[in-house]
BAMAR-358951 format. One record per residue (C-alpha): residue number from 1; chain; residue in three letters; x, y, z. Coordinates in steps of 0.2 Angstrom, whole numbers, plus 5000, padded with zeros to 4 digits. Each point is the difference from the previous one (the first is absolute). Example, Ala and Ser with C-alpha at 12.3 -4.5 7.8 and 13.67 -1.06 7.14 Angstrom:
BEGIN
[1 "A" "ALA" [5062 4978 5039]]
[2 "A" "SER" [5006 5017 4997]]
***
This chain:
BEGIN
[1 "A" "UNK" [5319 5897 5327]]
[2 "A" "UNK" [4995 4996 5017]]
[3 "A" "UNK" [5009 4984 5009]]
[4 "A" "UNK" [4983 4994 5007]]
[5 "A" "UNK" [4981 4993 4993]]
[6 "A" "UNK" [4989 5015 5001]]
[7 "A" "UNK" [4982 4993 5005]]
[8 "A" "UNK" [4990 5015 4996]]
[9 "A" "UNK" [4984 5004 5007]]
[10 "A" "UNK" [4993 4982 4999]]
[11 "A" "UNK" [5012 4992 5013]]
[12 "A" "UNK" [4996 4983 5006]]
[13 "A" "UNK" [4990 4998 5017]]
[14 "A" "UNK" [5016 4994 5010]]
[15 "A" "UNK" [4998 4990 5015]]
[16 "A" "UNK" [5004 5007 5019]]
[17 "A" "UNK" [5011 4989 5005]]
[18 "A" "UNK" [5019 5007 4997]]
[19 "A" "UNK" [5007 4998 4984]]
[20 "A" "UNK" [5015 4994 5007]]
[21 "A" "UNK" [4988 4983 5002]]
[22 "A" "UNK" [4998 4998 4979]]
[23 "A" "UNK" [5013 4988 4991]]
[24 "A" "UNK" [5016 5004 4996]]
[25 "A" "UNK" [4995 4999 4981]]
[26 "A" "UNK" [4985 5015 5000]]
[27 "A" "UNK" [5017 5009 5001]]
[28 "A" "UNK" [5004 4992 4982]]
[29 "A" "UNK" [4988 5012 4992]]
[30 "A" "UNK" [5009 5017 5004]]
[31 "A" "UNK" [5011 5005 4985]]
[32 "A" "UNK" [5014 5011 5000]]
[33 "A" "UNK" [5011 5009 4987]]
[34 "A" "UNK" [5015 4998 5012]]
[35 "A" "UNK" [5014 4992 4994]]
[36 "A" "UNK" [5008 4986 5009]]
[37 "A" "UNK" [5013 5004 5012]]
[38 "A" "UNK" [5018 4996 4997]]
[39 "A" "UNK" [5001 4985 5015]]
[40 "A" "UNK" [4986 4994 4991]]
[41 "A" "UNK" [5006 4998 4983]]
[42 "A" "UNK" [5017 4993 5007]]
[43 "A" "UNK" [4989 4985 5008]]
[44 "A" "UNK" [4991 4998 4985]]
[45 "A" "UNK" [5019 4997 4991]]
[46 "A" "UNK" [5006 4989 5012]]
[47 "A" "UNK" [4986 4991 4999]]
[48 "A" "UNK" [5001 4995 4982]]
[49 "A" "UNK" [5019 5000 5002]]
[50 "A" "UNK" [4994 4984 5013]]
[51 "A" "UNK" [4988 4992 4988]]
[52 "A" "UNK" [5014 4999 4985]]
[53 "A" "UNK" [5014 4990 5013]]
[54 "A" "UNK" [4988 4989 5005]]
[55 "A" "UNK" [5004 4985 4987]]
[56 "A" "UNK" [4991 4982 4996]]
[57 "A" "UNK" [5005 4985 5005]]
[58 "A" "UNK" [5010 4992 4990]]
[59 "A" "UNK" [4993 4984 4992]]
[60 "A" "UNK" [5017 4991 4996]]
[61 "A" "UNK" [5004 5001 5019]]
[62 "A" "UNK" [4982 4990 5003]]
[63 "A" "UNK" [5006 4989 4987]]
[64 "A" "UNK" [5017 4997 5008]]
[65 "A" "UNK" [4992 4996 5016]]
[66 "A" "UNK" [4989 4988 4993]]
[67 "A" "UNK" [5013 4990 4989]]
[68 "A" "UNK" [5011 4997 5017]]
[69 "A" "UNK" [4984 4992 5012]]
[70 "A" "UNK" [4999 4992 4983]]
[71 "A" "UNK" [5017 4993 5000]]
[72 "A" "UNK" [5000 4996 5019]]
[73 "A" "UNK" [4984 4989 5000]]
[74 "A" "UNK" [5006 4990 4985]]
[75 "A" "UNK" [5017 4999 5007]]
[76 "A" "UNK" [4993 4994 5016]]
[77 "A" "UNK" [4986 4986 4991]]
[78 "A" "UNK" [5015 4994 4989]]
[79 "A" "UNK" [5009 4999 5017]]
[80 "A" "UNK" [4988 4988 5008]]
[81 "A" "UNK" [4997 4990 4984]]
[82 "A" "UNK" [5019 4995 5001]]
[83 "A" "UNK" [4999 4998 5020]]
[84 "A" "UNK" [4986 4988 4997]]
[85 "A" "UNK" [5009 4990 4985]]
[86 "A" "UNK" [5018 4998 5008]]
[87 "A" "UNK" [4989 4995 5015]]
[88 "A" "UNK" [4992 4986 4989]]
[89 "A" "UNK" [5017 4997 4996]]
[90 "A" "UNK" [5011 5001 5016]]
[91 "A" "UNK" [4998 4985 5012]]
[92 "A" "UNK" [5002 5000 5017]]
[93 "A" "UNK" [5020 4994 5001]]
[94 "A" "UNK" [5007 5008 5015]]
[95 "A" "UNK" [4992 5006 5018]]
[96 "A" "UNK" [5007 5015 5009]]
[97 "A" "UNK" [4999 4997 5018]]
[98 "A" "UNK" [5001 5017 5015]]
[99 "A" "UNK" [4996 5002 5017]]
[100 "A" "UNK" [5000 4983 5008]]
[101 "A" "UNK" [5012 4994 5014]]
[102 "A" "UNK" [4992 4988 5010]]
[103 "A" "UNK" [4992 4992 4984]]
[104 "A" "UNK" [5011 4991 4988]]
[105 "A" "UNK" [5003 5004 4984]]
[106 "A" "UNK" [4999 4982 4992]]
[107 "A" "UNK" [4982 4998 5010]]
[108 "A" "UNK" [4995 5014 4990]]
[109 "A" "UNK" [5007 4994 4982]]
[110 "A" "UNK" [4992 4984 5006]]
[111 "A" "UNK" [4982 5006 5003]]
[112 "A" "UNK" [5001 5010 4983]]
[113 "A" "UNK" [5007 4986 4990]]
[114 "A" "UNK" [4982 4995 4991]]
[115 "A" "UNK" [5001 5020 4991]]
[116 "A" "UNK" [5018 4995 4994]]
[117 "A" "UNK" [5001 4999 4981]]
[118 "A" "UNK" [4983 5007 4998]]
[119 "A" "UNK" [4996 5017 4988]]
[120 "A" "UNK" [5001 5014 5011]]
[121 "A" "UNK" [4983 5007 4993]]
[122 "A" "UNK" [4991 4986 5007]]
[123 "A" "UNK" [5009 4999 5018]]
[124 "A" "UNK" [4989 5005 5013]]
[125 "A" "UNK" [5009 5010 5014]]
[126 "A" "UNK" [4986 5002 5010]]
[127 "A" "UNK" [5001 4981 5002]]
[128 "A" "UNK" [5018 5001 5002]]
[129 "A" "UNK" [4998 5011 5014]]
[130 "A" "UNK" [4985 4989 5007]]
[131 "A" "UNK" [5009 4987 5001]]
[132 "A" "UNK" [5016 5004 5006]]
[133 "A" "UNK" [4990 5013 5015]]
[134 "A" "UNK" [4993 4980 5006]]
[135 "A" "UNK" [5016 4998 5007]]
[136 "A" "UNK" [5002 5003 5020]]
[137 "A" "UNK" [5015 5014 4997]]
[138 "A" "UNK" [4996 5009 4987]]
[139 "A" "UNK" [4986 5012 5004]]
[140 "A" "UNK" [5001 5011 4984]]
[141 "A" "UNK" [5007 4996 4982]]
[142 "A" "UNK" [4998 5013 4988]]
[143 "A" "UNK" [5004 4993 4981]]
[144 "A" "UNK" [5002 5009 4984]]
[145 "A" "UNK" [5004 4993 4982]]
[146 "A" "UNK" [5018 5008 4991]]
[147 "A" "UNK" [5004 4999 4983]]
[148 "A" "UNK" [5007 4989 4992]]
[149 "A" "UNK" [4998 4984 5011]]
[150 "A" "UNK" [4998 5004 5019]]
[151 "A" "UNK" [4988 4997 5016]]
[152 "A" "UNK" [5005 5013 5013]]
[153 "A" "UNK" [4995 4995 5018]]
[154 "A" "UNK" [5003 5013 5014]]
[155 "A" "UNK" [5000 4991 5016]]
[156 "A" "UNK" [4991 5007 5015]]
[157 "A" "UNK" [5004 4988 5015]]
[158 "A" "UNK" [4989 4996 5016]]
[159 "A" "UNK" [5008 5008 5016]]
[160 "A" "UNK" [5000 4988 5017]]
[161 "A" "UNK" [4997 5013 5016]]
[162 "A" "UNK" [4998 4983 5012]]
[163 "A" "UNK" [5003 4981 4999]]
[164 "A" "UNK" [4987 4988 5009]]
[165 "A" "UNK" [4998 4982 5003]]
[166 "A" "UNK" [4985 4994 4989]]
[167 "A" "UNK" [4997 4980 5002]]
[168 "A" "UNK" [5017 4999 5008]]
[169 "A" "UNK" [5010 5008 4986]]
[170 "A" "UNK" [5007 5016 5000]]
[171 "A" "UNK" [4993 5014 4986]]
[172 "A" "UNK" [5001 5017 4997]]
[173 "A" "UNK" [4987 5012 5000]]
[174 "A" "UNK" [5000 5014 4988]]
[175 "A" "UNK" [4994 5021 5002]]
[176 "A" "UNK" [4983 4992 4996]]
[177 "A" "UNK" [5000 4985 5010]]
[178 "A" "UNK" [5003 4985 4985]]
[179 "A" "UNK" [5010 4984 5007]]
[180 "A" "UNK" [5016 5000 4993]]
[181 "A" "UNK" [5011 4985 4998]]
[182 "A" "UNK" [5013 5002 5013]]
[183 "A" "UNK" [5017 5008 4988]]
[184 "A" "UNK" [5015 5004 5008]]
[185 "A" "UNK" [5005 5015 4984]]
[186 "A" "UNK" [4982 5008 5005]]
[187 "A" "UNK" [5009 5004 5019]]
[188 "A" "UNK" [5012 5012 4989]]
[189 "A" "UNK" [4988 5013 4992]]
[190 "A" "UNK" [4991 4999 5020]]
[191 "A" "UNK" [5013 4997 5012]]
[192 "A" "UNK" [4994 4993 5017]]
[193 "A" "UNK" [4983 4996 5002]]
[194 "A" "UNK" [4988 4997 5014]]
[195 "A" "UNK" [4988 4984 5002]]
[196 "A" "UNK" [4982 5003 4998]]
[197 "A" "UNK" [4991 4989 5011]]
[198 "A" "UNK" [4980 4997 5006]]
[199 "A" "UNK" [4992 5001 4985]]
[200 "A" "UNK" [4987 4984 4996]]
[201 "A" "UNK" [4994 5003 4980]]
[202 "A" "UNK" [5006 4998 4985]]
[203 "A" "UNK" [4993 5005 4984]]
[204 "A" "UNK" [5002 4998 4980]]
[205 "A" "UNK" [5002 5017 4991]]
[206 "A" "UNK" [5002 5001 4983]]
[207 "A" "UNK" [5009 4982 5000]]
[208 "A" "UNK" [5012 5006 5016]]
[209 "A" "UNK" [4995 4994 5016]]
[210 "A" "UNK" [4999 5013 5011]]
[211 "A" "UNK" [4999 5005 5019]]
[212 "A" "UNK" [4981 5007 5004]]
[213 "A" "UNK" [4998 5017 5001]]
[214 "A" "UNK" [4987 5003 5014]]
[215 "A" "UNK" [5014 4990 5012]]
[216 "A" "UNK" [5018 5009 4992]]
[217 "A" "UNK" [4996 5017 4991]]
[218 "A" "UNK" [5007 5009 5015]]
[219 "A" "UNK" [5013 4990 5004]]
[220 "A" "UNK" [5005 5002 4980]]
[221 "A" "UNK" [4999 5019 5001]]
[222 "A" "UNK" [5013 4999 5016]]
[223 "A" "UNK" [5012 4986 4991]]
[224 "A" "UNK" [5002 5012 4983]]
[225 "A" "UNK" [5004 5014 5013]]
[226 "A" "UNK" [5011 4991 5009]]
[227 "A" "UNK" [5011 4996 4986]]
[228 "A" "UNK" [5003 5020 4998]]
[229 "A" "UNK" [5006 5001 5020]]
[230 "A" "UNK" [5019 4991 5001]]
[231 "A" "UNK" [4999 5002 5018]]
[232 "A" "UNK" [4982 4993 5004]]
[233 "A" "UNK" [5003 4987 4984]]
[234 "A" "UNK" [5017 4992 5012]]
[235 "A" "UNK" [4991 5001 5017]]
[236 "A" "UNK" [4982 4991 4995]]
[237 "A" "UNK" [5002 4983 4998]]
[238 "A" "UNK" [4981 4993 5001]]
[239 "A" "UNK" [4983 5008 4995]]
[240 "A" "UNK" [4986 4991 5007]]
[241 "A" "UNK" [4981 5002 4995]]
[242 "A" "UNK" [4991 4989 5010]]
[243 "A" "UNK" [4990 5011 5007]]
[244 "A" "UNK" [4995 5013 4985]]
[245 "A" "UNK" [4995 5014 5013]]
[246 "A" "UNK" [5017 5000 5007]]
[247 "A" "UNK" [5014 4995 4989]]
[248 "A" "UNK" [5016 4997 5008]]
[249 "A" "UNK" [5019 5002 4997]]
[250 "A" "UNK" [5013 4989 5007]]
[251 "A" "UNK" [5020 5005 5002]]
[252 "A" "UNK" [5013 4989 5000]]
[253 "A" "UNK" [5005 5000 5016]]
[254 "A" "UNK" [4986 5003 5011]]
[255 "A" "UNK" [4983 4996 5006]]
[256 "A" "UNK" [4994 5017 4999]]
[257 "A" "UNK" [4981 5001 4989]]
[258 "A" "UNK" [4999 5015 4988]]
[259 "A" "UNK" [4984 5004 4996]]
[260 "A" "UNK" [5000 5009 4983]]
[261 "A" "UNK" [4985 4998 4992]]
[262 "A" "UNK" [4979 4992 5002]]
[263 "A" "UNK" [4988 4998 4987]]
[264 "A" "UNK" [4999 4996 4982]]
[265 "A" "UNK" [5000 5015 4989]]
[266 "A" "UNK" [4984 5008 4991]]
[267 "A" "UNK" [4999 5011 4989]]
[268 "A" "UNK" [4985 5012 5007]]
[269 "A" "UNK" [4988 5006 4990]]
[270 "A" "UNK" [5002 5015 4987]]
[271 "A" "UNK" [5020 4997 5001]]
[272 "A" "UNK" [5009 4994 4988]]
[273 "A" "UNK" [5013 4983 5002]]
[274 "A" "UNK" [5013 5011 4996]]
[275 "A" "UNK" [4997 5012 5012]]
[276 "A" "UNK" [4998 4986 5014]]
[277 "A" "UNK" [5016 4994 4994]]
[278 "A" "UNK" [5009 5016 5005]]
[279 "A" "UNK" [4991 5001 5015]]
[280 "A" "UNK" [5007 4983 5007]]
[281 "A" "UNK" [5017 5001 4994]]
[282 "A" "UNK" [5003 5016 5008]]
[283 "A" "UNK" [4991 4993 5015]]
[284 "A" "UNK" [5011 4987 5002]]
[285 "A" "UNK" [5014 5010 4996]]
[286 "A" "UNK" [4996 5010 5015]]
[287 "A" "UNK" [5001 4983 5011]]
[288 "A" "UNK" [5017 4996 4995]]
[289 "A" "UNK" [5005 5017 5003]]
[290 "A" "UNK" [4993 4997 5016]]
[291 "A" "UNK" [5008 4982 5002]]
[292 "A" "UNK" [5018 5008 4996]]
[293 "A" "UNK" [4999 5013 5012]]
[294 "A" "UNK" [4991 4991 5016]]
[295 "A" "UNK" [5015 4987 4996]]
[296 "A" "UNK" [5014 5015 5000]]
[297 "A" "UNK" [4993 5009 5013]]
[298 "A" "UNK" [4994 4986 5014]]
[299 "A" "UNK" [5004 4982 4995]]
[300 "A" "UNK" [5020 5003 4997]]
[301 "A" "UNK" [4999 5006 5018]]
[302 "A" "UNK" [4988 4989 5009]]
[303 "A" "UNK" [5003 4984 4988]]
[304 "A" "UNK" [4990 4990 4991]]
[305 "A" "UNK" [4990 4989 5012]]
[306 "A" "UNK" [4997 5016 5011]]
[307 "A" "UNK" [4980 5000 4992]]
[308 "A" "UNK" [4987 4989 4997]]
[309 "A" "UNK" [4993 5010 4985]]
[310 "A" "UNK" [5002 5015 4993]]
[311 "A" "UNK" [4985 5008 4991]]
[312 "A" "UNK" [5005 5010 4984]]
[313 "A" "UNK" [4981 5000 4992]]
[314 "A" "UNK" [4996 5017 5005]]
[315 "A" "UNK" [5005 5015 4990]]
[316 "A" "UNK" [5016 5011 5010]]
[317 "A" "UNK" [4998 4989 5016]]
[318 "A" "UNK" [5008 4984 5008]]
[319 "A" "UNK" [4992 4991 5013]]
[320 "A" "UNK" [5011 4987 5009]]
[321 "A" "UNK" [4998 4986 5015]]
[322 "A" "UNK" [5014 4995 5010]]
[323 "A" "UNK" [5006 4984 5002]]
[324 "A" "UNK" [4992 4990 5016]]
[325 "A" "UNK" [4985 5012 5002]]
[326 "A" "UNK" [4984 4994 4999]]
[327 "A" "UNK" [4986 5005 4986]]
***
């Protein structure tokens, strides 16, 4: 028997194109009496070998699965249905007080004292913490509810970088510029501190008073650096923003002006407040790098009243004036 389709006489008109161009498949009409090679059978055997270890998955493991998400959720609904009945139960009986040192404890059992005795599922901790964040030392209170009958108040206290004279009475000022009532155990979490002096408003933030902005933002930024510098933070005694173009510090025992800073801060447009924020503070980082080393380097050998002023506004330079020159 021949291994190939004999056409005859009458063959087909075939195109001229190459025959290599036809489909694969035209080939599927060529029969041969051939039989199949060895490789080939083998494939063939693996093949079904394959097909008969391949298994079905097993409906007792779904089943499994399902019954423990099953279990989880009720165990979690019958969880908070308890939560919420020993909450209607529990009272609020005892208050667990954290973080405060300047602010006393009793002040802060006596500002939460209208909760006492109250069911806890019906005290408000976001009124707690309202009302406890109106007082001038207490810039934060985070407060949470524990089983079976406590307030948990963590205590995040107001930090003074400068005292000023408001009215004729001293105050402190804090990293965001709120008056302070003058506290002697606020001086222990700051050390020393310098007097801000110059400034003209005051403002009502939030139920704080508060120094203005547009007069002290960067006279703030350099206070909150200062408290980082332990030689700058013993050698400044006075910060003076009268003139918001050319903010001045003071020492203790000289006349010397420092310029260190000019202009209230804005954020420029496209720029985020954070990003303006990093930009300051390592800008006025730089100046008290600049402070330390001027002071090292010139004042220790010429003294303190050898200078007018010393100019630290400008990035990697100092300028100074001698004393007894003229402008």
């Amino acid at each position: 028997m021949k291994g190939y389709v004999d056409l005859g006489e009458d063959r087909p008109f075939e195109p001229k194109n190459n025959r290599a161009d036809l489909p694969s498949t035209a080939q599927s009409y060529i029969t041969t009496d051939e039989k199949p090679s060895l490789e080939l059978k083998e494939n063939i055997e693996n093949s079904e070998t394959e097909r008969e270890g391949i298994t079905e998955p097993d409906a007792n493991d779904s089943r499994k699965k399902l019954w423990v998400i099953g279990a989880l959720v009720s165990v979690l609904i019958v969880a908070f249905i308890a939560s919420r009945l020993l909450l209607g139960e529990s009272k609020f009986e005892r208050l667990i007080v954290t973080g405060n040192q300047t602010v006393a404890e009793e002040s802060i059992v006596k500002l939460t004292k209208k909760w006492r005795g109250m069911s806890l599922s019906e005290v408000s901790i976001t009124a707690i913490a309202d009302t406890l964040q109106s007082e001038p030392f207490i810039a934060k209170a985070i407060v949470s509810k524990e089983l079976p009958d406590a307030i948990r108040v963590e205590i995040v206290e107001e930090i003074p970088v400068a005292m000023a004279s408001v009215s004729g009475k001293w105050v402190m000022i804090s990293r965001e510029g709120s008056l302070l009532p003058f506290a002697s155990e606020a001086m222990k979490g700051s050390g020393k501190i310098p007097v801000l002096s110059g400034f003209q408003k005051i403002v009502k933030e939030e139920g704080k008073r508060k120094l203005d902005r547009t007069e002290v933002s960067d006279a703030l930024f350099f206070l909150n650096e200062l408290q980082k510098s332990e030689f700058a933070k013993m050698v400044i005694a006075e910060i003076n923003v009268a003139n918001p173009k050319r903010i001045i510090a003071l020492t203790n025992d000289g006349d010397t002006r420092f310029y260190i800073s000019g202009g209230a801060i804005e954020t420029p447009q496209g720029e985020s407040e954070k990003l303006t924020n990093e930009r300051e503070e390592k800008r006025h980082q730089e100046v008290l790098v600049s402070f330390e080393t001027f002071w090292k380097a010139v004042i220790t050998k010429k003294g303190i009243n050898a200078f007018e002023y010393v100019d630290l506004r400008y990035s990697g330079k100092v300028f100074a004036k001698a004393s007894g020159y003229e402008r």
